[in-house]
C-alpha positions as CSV (number, residue, x, y, z in Angstrom):
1,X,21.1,-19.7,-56.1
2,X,20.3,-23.2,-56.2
3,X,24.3,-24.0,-55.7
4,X,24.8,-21.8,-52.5
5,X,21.5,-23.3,-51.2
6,X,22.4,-26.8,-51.3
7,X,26.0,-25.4,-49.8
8,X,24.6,-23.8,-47.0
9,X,22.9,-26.7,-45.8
10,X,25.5,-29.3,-46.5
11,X,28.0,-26.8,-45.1
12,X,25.9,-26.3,-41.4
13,X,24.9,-29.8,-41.5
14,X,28.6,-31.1,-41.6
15,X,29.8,-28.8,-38.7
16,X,27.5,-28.9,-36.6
17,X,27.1,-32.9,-36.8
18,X,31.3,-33.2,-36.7
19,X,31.6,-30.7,-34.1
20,X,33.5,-32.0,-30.9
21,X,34.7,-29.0,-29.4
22,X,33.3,-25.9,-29.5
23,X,30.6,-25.3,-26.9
24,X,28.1,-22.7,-28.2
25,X,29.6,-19.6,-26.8
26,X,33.2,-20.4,-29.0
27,X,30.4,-21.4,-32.2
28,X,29.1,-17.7,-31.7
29,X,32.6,-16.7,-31.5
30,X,33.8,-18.3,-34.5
31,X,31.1,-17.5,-36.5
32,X,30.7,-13.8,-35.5
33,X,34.7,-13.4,-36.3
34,X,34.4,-14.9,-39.5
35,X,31.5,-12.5,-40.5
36,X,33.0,-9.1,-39.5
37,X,36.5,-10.6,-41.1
38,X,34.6,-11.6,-44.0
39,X,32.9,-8.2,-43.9
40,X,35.5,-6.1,-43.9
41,X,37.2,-7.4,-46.5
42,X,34.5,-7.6,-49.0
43,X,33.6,-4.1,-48.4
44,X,37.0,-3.0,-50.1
45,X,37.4,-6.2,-52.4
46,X,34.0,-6.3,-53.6
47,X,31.9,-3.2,-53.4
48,X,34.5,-0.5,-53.1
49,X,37.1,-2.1,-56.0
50,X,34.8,-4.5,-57.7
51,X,37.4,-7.9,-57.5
52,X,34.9,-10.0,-57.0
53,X,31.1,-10.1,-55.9
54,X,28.2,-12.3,-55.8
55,X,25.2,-12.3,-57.6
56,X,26.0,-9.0,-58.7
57,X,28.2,-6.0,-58.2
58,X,25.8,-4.0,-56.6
59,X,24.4,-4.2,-52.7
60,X,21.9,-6.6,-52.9
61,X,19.9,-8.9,-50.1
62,X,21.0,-12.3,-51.8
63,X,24.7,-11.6,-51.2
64,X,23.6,-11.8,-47.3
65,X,23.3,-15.3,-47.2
66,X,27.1,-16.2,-48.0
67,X,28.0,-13.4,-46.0
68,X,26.5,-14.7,-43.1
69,X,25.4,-18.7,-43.7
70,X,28.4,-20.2,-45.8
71,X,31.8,-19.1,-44.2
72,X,31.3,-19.7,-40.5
73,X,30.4,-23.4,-40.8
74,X,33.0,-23.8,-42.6
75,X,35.6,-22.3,-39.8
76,X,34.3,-24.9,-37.4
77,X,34.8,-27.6,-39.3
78,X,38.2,-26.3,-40.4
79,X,38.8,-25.5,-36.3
80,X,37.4,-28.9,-35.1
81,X,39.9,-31.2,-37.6
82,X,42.8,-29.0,-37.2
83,X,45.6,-30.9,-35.5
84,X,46.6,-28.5,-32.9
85,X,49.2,-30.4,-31.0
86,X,50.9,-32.0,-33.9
87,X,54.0,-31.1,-36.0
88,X,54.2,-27.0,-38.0
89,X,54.9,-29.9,-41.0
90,X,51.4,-31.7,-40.3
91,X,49.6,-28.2,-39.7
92,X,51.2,-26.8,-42.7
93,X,50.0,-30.0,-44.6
94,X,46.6,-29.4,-43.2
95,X,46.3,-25.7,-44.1
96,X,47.7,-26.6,-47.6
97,X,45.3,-29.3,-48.0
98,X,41.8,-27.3,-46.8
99,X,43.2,-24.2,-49.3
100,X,42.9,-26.8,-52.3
101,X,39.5,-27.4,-51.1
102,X,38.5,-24.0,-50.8
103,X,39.7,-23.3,-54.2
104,X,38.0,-26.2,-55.5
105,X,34.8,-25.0,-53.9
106,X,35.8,-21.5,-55.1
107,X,35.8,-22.9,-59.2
108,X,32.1,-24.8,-58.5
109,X,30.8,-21.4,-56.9
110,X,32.4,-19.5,-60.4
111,X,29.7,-21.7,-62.5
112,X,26.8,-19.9,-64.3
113,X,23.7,-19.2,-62.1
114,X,21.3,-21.6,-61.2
115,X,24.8,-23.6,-59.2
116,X,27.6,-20.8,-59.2
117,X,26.7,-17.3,-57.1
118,X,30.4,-16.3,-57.4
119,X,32.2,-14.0,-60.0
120,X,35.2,-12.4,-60.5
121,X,36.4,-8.8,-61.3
122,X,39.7,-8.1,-61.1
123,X,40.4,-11.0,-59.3
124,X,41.6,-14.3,-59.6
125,X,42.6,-18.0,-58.1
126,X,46.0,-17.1,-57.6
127,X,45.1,-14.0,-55.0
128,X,42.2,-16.6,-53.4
129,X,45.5,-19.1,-53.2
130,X,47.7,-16.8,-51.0
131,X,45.1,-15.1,-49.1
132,X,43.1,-18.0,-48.5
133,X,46.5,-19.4,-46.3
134,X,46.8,-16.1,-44.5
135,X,43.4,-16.0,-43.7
136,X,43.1,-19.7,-41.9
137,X,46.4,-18.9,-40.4
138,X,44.9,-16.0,-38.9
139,X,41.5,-18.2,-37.8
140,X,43.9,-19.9,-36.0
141,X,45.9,-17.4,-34.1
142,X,42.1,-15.9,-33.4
143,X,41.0,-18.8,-31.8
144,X,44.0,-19.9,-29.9
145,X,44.3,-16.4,-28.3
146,X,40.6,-15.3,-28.0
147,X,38.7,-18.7,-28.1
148,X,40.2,-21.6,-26.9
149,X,40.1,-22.6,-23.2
């Protein structure tokens, strides 16, 4: 718990002191996307087929706080640095550089409780790998089409 504490905070305090262009109606929007995306997924992946939980496999009230706290910052900060009016090779760069992150972040949050919260079932780095692309990629398309003025 101590782990996705101290990521929470360093998480909301990064994106919402490096934030330079989302007004708060597009930071609602962002971060209510990213929770019923997150959702909806998880509700297969994690309670329904057991891949991959946190804290434990069962509902529980502490897997509410990365449901709701962790994700979303991250999407702004991922939104605010993306170079929208650069080259497909840049943004491809950029995606391929934040999904290293996020699977770096992904093998701190695997670490025994007090730090890590995270643990797998069924699934592993490799399916975090591709889907992690697909999902920014789709954070994107979201905000260019339903966000963006």
């Amino acid at each position: 718990m101590i782990g996705l504490i101290l990521a929470i905070l360093t998480f909301n305090i990064i994106a919402f002191k490096t934030n330079k262009i989302l007004n708060y109606k597009q930071i609602a929007h962002v971060w209510v996307f990213t929770i019923a995306l997150q959702l909806s997924f998880d509700v297969y992946v994690d309670l329904k087929y057991l891949g991959y939980w946190y804290f434990t496999p069962d509902i529980d009230w502490a897997a509410f706080l990365p449901h709701t706290f962790l994700i979303p910052p991250v999407n702004m900060v991922f939104i605010n640095l993306y170079p929208f009016h650069r080259s497909l090779w840049i943004k491809t760069r950029y995606i391929l550089y934040w999904t290293i992150v996020i699977l770096g972040y992904e093998l701190i949050a695997l670490l025994p409780e007090p730090w890590g919260y995270f643990n797998y079932g069924w699934w592993n780095l490799g399916y975090s790998a591709v889907l992690d692309v697909i999902l920014l990629n789709i954070l994107i398309a979201y905000y260019k089409k339903f966000i963006a003025d």
